[in-house]
N, C-alpha and C positions, 0 to 999 in steps of 0.2 A: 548448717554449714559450719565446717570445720576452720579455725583460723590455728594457725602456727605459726605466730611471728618470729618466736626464738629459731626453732629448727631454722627459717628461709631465713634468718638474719645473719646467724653463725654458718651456714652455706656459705651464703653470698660472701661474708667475710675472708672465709677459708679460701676459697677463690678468689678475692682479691688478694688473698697475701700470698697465696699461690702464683699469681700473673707475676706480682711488683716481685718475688724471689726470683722466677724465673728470669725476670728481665736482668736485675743485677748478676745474676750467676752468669750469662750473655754477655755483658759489660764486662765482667772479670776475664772471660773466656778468648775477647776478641781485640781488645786492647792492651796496651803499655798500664805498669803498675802504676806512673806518674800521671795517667788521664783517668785513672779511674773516677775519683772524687769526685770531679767534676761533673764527668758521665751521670755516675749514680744521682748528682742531685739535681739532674734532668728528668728524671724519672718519678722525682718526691714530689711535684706539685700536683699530683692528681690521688696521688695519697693522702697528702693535708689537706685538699679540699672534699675528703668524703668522713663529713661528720660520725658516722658508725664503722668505722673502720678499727678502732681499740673499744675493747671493751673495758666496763667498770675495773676488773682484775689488772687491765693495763696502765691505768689511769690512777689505782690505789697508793695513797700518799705513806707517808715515814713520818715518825712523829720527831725522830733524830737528825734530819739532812733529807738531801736528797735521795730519791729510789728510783733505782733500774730495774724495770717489768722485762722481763724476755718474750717476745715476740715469737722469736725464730733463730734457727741455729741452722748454719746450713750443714748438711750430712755430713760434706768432707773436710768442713770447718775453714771454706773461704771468707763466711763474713757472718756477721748477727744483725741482726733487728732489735733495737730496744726500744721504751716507751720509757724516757727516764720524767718522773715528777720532782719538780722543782717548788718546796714550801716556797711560802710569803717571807720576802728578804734574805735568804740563801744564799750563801758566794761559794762555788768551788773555787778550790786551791789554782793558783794560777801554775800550770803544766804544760807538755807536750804527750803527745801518745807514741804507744810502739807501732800502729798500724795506721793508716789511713782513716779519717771519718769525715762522715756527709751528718750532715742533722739538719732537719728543718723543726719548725716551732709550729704544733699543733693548736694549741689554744695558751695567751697570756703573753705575758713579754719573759723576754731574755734580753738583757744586756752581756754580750760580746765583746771583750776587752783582750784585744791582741796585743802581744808583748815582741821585746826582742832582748835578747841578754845585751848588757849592759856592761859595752867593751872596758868604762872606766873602773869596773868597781872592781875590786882586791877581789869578789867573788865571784864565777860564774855562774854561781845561781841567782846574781842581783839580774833584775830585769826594770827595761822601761816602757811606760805606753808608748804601743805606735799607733793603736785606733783604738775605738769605743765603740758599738753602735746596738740601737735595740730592735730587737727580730722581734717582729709581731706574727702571728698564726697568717703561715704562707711562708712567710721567707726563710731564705735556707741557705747554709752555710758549709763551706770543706775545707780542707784540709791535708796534707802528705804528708808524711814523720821526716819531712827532710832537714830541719834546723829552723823552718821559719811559722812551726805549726805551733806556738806557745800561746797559750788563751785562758783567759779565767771565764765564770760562767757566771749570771745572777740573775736573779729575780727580782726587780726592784720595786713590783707592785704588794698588795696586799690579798690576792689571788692564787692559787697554785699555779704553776707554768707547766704545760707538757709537751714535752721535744721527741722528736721519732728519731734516734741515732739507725746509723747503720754504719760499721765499724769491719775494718777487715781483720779475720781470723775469725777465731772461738771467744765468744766475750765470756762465757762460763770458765776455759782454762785461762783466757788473760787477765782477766780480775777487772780490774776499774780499766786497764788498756792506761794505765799512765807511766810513760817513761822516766820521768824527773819533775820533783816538785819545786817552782821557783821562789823566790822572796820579791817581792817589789824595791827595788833601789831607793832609797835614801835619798838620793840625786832627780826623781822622779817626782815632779811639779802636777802632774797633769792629773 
């Protein structure tokens, strides 16, 4: 008897990120740009909960920061899938994106720290906390490019973290997807 776990496992895979692209490209097709986000991260929990869904290649870390694995690119460059790894203690820059994104957290924490520019400061790139919270493997997070999408990212274990972005546009031609990098205000306790 023949076994072939690889072949049926990269199948099966292909076919799941076949379905889950399809469904997003539907989401794109059939709603408003400002429901997308949310839509799309209706459809991430049956993602995050199928353990062999990213393979090793997806999941391969950075010895410099963080790393974005590409998943998927959609044809006519409505959206991406990424598999971004997060080292042990990592902070992205606290920013906003050009496009909309959905993320859930595959395996590890994230800490999630929402921002909002900070009307007092001489700068508009001063910012202040307006939330905190840590995304454990399951939960899942969005966001619009409309003014109130500012967030930093971390890791605050001693584990790698891995998040399944899905991002609207071409993440190959948008680069990191970041519109403006912020500074944390001065005036900022929290």
């Amino acid at each position: 008897m023949d076994i072939i776990p690889t072949t049926l496992g990269a199948r099966r895979d292909r076919v799941v990120w076949s379905d889950f692209s399809q469904n997003v490209g539907a989401v794109l097709a059939r709603n408003l740009p400002e429901e997308v986000p949310q839509l799309v991260a209706g459809l991430l929990p049956d993602l995050l909960d199928d353990r062999g869904v990213l393979t090793e290649a997806h999941k391969a870390n950075s010895l410099s920061g963080y790393k974005r694995n590409s998943v998927f690119l959609s044809p006519n460059d409505d959206f991406s899938i990424l598999a971004v790894v997060w080292p042990p203690g990592i902070v992205s820059p606290i920013h906003n994106h050009q496009t909309w994104c959905t993320f859930g957290v595959f395996e590890g924490v994230i800490r999630e720290t929402c921002y909002r520019v900070d009307q007092r400061a001489a700068h508009k790139s001063d910012t202040v906390v307006v939330d905190a919270v840590d995304l454990v493997a399951g939960n899942i997070s969005h966001m619009t490019p409309d003014g109130g999408d500012i967030h930093s990212m971390h890791n605050p274990t001693e584990k790698n973290a891995v998040t399944i972005h899905v991002y609207g546009g071409n993440s190959d031609k948008l680069g990191a997807n970041v519109r403006h990098i912020y500074q944390n205000s001065a005036a900022d306790v929290a």
